[in-house]
N, CA, C and O atoms as a GROMACS GRO file, in nm:
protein
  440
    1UNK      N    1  12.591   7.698  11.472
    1UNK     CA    2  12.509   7.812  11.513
    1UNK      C    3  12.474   7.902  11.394
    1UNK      O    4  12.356   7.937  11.381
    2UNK      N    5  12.572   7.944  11.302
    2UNK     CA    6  12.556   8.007  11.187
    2UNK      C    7  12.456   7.955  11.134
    2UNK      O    8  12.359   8.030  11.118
    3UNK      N    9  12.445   7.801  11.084
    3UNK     CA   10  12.375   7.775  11.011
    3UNK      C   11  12.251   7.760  11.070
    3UNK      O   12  12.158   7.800  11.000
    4UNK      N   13  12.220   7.707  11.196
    4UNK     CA   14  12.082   7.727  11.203
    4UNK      C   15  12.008   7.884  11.241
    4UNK      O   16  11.888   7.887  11.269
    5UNK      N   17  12.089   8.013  11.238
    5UNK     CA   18  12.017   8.105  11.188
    5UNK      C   19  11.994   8.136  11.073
    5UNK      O   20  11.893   8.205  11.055
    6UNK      N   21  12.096   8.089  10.925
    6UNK     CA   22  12.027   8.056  10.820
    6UNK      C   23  11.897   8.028  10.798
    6UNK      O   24  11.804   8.084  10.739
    7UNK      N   25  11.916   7.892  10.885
    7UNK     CA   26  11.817   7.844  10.846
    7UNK      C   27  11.651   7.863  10.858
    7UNK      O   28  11.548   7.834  10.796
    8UNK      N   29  11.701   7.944  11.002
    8UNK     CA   30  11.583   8.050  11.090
    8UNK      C   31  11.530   8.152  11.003
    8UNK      O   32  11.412   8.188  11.006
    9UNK      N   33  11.634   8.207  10.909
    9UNK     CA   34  11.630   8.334  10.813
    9UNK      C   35  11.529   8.310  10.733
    9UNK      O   36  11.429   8.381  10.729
   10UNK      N   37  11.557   8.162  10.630
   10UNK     CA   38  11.503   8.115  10.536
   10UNK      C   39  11.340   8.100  10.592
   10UNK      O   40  11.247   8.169  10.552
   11UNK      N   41  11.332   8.001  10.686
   11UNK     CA   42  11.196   7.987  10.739
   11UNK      C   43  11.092   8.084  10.770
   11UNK      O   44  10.970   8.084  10.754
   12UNK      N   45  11.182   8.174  10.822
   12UNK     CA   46  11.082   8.335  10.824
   12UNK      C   47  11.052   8.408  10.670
   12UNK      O   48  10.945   8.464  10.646
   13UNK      N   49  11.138   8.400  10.594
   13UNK     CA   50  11.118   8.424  10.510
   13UNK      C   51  11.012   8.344  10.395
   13UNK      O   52  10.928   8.388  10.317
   14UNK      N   53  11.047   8.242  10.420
   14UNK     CA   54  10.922   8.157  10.354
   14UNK      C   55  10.730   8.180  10.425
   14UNK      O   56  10.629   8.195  10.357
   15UNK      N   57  10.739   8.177  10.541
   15UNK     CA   58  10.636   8.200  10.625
   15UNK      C   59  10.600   8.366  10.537
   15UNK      O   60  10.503   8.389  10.465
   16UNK      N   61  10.684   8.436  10.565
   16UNK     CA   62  10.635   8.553  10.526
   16UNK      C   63  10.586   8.569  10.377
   16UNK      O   64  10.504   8.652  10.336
   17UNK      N   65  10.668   8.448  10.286
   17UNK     CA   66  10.583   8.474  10.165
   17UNK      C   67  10.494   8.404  10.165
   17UNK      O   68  10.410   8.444  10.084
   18UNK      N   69  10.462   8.307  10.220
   18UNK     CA   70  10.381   8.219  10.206
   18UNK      C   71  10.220   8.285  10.219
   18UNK      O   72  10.134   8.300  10.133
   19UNK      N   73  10.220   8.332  10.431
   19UNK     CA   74  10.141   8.460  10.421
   19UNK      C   75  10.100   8.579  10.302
   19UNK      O   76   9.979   8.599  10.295
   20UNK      N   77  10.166   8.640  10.232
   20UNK     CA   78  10.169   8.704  10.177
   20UNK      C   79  10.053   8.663  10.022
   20UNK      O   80   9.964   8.730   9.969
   21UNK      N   81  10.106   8.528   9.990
   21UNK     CA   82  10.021   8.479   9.884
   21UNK      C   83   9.917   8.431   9.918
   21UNK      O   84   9.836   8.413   9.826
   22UNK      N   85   9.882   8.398  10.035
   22UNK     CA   86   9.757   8.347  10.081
   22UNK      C   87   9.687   8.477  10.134
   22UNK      O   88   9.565   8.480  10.149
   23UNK      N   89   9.768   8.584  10.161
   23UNK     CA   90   9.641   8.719  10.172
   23UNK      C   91   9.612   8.768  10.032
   23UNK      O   92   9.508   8.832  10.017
   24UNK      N   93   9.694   8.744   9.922
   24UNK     CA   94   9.650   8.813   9.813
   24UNK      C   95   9.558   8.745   9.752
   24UNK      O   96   9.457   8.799   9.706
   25UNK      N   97   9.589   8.584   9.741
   25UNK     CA   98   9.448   8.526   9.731
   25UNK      C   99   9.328   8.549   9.763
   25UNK      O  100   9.243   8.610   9.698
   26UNK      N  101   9.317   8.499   9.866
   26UNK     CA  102   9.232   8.591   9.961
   26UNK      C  103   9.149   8.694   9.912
   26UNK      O  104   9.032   8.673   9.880
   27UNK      N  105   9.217   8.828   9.904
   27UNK     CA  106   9.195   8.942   9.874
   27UNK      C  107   9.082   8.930   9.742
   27UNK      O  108   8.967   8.972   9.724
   28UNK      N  109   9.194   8.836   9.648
   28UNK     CA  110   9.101   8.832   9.476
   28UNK      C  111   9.008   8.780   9.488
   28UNK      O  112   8.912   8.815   9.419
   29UNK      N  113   8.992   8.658   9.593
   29UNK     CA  114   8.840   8.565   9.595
   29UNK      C  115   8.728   8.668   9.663
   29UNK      O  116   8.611   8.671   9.625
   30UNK      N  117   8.781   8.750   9.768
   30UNK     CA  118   8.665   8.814   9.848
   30UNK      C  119   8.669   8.967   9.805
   30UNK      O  120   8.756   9.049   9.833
   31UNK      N  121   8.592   8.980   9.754
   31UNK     CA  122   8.569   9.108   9.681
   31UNK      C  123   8.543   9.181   9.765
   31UNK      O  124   8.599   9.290   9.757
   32UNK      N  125   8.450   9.160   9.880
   32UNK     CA  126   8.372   9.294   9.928
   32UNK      C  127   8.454   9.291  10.036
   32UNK      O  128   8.394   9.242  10.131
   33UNK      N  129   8.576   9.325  10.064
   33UNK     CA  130   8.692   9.385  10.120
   33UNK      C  131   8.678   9.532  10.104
   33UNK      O  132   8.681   9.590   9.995
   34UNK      N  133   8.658   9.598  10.242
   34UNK     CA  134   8.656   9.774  10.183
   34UNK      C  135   8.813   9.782  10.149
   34UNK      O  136   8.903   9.701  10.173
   35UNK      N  137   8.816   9.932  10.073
   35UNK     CA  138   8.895   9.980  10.004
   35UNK      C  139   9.018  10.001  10.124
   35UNK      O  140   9.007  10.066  10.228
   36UNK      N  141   9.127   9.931  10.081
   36UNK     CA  142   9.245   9.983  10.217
   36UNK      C  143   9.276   9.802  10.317
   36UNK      O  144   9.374   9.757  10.376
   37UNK      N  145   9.181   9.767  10.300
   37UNK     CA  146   9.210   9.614  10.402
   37UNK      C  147   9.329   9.548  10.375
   37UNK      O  148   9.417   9.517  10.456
   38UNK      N  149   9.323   9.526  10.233
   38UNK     CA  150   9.410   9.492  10.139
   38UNK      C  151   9.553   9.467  10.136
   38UNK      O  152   9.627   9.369  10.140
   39UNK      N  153   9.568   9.641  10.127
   39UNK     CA  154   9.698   9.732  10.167
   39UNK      C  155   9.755   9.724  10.278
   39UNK      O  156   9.877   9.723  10.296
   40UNK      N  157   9.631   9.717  10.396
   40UNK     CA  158   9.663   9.688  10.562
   40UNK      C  159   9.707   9.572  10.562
   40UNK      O  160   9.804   9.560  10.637
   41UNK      N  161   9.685   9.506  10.525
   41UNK     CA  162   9.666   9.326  10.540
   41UNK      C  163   9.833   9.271  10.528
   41UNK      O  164   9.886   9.187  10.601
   42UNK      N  165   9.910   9.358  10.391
   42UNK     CA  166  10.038   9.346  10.278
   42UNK      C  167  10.129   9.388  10.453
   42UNK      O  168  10.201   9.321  10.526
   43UNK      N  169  10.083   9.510  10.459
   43UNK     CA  170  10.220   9.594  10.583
   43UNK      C  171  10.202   9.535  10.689
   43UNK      O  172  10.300   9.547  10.762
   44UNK      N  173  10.106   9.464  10.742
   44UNK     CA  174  10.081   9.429  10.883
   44UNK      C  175  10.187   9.231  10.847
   44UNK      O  176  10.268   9.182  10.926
   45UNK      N  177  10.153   9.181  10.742
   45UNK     CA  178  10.218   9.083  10.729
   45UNK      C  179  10.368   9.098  10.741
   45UNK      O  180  10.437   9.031  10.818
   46UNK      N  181  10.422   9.209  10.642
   46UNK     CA  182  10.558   9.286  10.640
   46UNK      C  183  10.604   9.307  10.788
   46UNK      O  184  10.699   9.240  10.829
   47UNK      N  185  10.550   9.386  10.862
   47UNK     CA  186  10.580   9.396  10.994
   47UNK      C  187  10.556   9.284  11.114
   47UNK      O  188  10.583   9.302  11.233
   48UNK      N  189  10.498   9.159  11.052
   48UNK     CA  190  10.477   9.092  11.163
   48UNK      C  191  10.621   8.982  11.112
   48UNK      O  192  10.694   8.936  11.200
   49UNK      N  193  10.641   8.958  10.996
   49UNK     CA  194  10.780   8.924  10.974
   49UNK      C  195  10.912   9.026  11.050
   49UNK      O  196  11.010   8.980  11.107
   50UNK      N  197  10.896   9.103  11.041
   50UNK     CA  198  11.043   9.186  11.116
   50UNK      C  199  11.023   9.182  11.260
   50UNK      O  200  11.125   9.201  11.326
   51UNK      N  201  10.897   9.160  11.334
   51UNK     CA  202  10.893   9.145  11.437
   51UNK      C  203  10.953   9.047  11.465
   51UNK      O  204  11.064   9.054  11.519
   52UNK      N  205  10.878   8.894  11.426
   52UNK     CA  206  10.943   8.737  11.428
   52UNK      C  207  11.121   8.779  11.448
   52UNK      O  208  11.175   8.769  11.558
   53UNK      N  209  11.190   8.821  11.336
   53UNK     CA  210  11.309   8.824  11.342
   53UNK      C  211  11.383   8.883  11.449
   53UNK      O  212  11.484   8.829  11.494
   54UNK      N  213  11.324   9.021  11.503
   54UNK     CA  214  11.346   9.070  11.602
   54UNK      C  215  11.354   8.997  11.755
   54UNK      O  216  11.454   8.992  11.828
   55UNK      N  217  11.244   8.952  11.777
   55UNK     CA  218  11.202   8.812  11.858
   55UNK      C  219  11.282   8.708  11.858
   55UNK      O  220  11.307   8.654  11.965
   56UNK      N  221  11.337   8.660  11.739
   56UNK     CA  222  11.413   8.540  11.712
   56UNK      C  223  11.564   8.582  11.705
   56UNK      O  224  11.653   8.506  11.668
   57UNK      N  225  11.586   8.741  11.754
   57UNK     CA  226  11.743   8.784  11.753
   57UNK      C  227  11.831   8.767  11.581
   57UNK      O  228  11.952   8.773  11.563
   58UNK      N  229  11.718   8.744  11.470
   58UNK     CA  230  11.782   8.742  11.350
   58UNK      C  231  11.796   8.883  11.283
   58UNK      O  232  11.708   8.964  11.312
   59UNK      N  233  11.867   8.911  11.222
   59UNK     CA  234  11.872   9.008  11.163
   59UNK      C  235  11.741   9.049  11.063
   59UNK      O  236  11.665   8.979  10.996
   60UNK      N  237  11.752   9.204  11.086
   60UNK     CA  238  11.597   9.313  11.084
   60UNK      C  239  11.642   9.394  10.981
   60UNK      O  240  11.743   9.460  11.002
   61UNK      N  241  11.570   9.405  10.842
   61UNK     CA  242  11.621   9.506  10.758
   61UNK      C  243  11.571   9.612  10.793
   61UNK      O  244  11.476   9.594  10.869
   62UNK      N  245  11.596   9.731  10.768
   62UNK     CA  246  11.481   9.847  10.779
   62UNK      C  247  11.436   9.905  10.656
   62UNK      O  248  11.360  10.000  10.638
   63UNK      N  249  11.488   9.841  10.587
   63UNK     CA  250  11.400   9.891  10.450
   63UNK      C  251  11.230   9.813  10.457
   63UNK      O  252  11.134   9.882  10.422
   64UNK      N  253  11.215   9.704  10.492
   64UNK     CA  254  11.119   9.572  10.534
   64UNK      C  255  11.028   9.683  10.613
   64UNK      O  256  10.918   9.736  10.595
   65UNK      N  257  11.119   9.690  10.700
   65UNK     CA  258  10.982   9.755  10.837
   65UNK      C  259  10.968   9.908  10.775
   65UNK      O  260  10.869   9.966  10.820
   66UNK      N  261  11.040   9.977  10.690
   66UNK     CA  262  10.957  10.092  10.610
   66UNK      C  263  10.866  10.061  10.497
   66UNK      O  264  10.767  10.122  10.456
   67UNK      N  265  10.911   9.974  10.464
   67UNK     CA  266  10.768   9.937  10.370
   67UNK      C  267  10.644   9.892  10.388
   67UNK      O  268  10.541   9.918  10.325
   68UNK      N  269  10.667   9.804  10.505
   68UNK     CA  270  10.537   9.760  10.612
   68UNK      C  271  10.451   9.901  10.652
   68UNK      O  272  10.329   9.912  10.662
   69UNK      N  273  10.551  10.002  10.670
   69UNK     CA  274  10.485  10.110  10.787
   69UNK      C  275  10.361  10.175  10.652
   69UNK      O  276  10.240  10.195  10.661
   70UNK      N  277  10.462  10.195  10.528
   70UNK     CA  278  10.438  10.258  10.419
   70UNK      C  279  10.282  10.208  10.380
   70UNK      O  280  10.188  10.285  10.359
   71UNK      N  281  10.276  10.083  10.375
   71UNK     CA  282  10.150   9.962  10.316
   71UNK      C  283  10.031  10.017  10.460
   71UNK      O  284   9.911  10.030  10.432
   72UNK      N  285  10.075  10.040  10.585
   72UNK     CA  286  10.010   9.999  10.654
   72UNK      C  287   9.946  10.185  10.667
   72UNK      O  288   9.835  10.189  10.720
   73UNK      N  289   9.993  10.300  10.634
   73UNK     CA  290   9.940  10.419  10.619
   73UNK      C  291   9.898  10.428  10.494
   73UNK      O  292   9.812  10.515  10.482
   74UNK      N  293   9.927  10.372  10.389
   74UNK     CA  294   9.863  10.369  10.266
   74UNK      C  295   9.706  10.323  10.286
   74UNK      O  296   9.609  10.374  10.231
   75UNK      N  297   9.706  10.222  10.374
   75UNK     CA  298   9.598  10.119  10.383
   75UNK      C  299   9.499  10.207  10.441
   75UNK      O  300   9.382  10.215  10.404
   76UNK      N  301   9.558  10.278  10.542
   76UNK     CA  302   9.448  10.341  10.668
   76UNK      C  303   9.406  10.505  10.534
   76UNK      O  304   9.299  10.564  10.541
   77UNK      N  305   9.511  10.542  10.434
   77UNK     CA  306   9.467  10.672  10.390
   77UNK      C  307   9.341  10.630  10.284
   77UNK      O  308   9.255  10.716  10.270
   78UNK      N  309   9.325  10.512  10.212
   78UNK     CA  310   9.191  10.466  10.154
   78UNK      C  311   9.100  10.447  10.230
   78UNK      O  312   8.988  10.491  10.201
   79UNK      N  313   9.127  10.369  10.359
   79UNK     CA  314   8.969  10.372  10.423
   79UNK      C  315   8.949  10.493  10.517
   79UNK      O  316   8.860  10.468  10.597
   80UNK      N  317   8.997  10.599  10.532
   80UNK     CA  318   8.958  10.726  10.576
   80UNK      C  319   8.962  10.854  10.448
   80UNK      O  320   8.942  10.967  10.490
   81UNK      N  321   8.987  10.841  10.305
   81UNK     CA  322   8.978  10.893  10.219
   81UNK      C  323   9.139  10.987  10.245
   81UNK      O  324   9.138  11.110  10.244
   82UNK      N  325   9.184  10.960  10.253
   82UNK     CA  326   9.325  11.061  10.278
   82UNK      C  327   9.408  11.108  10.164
   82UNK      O  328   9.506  11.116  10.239
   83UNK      N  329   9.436  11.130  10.097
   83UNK     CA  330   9.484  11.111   9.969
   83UNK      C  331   9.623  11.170   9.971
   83UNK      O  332   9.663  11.267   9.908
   84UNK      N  333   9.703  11.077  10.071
   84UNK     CA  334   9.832  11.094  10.079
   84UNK      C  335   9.933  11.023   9.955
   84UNK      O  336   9.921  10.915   9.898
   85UNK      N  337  10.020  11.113   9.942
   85UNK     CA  338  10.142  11.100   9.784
   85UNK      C  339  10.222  11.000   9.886
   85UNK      O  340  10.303  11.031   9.974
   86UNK      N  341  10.172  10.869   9.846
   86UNK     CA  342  10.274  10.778   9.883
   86UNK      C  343  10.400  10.761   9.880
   86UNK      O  344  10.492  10.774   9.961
   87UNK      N  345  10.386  10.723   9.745
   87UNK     CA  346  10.522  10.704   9.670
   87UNK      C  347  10.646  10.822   9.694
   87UNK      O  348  10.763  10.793   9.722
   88UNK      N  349  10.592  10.963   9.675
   88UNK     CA  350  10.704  11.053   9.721
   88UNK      C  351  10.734  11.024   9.810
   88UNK      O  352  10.846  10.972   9.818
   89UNK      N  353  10.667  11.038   9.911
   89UNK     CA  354  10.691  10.981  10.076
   89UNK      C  355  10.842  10.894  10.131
   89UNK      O  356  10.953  10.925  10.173
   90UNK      N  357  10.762  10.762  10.097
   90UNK     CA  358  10.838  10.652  10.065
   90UNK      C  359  11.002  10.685  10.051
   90UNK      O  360  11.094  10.665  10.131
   91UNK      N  361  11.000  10.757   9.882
   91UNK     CA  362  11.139  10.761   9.819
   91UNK      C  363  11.162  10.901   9.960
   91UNK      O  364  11.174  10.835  10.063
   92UNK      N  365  11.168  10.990   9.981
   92UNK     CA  366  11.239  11.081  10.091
   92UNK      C  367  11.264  10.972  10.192
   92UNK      O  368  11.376  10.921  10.198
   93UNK      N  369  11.180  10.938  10.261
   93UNK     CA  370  11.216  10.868  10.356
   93UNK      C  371  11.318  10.734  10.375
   93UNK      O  372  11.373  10.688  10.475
   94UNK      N  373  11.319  10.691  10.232
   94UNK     CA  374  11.407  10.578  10.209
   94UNK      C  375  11.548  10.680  10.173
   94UNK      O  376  11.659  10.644  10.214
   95UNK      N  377  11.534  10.788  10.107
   95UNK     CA  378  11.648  10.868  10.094
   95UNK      C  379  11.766  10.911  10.208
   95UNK      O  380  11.889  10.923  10.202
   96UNK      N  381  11.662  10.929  10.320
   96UNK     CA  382  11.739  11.013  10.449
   96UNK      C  383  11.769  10.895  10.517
   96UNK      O  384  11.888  10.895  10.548
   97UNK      N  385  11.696  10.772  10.560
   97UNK     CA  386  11.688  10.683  10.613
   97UNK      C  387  11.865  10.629  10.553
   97UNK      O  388  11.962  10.635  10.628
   98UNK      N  389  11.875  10.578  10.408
   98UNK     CA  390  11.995  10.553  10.353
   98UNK      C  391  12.108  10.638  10.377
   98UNK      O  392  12.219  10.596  10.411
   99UNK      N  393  12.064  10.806  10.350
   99UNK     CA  394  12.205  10.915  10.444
   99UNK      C  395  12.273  10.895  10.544
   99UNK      O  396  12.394  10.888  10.567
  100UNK      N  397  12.109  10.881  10.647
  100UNK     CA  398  12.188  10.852  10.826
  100UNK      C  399  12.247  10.720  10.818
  100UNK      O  400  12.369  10.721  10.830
  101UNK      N  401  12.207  10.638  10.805
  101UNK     CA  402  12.275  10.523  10.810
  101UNK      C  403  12.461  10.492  10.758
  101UNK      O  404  12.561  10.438  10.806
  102UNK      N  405  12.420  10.571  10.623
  102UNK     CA  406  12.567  10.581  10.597
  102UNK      C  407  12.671  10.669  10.621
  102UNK      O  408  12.791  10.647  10.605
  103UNK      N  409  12.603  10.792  10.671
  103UNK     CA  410  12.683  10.902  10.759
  103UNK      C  411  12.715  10.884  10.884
  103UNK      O  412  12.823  10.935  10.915
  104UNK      N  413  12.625  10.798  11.015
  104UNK     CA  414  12.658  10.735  11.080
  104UNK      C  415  12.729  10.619  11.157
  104UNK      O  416  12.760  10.592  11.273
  105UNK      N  417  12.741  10.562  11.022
  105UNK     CA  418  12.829  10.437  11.035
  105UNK      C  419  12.935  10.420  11.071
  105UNK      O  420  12.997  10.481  10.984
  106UNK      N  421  13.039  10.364  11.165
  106UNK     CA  422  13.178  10.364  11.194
  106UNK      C  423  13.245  10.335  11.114
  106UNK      O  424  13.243  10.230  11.048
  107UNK      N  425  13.333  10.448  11.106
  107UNK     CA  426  13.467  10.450  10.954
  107UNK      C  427  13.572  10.266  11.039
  107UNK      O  428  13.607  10.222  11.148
  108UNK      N  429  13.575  10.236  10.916
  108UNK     CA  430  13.688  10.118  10.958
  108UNK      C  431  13.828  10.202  10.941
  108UNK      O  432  13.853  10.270  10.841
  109UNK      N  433  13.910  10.187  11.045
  109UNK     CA  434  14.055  10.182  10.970
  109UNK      C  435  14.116  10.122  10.972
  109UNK      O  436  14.144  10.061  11.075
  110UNK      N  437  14.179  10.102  10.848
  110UNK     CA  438  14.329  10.030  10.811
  110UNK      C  439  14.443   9.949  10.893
  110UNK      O  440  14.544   9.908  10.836
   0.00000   0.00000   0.00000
């Protein structure tokens, strides 16, 4: 059983890069992509991988599905002109996200 969620792991994970290089391709051959598709294209792939896993009962990082979310408001702030500070964003949110998690967590004891 272990191993064939390995192996489930691996396969999603390959799918997801696989996707991933075939949208960036993509992307470089077709130029007249408006500004933001791109970006949408990166987080919506990101998130359709954590879904799969979710679906498939494999384990879900949440760093994955914040970066998806991240790609996928990045994407929408170019094609509506938004000129949201990503990157700060991002790092707070990966900051607090890492706090609760580890402030929340059940102490083991001894």
């Amino acid at each position: 059983m272990a191993q064939e969620r390995a192996d489930l792991c691996r396969k999603l994970d390959a799918i997801g890069w696989g996707a991933f290089f075939c949208w960036m391709g993509l992307s470089m051959l077709i130029k007249s992509f408006p500004p933001g598709v791109t970006t949408i294209g990166i987080g919506v792939i990101i998130l359709a991988e954590a879904v799969a896993r979710f679906v498939f009962k494999v384990s879900v990082n949440g760093f994955w599905i914040l970066l998806g979310v991240i790609f996928v408001a990045a994407g929408l702030g170019e094609i509506f002109a938004i000129n949201l500070p990503m990157l700060p964003i991002a790092f707070i949110i990966a900051g607090v996200l890492l706090i609760v998690r580890q402030t929340t967590k059940a102490k083991k004891v001894d």
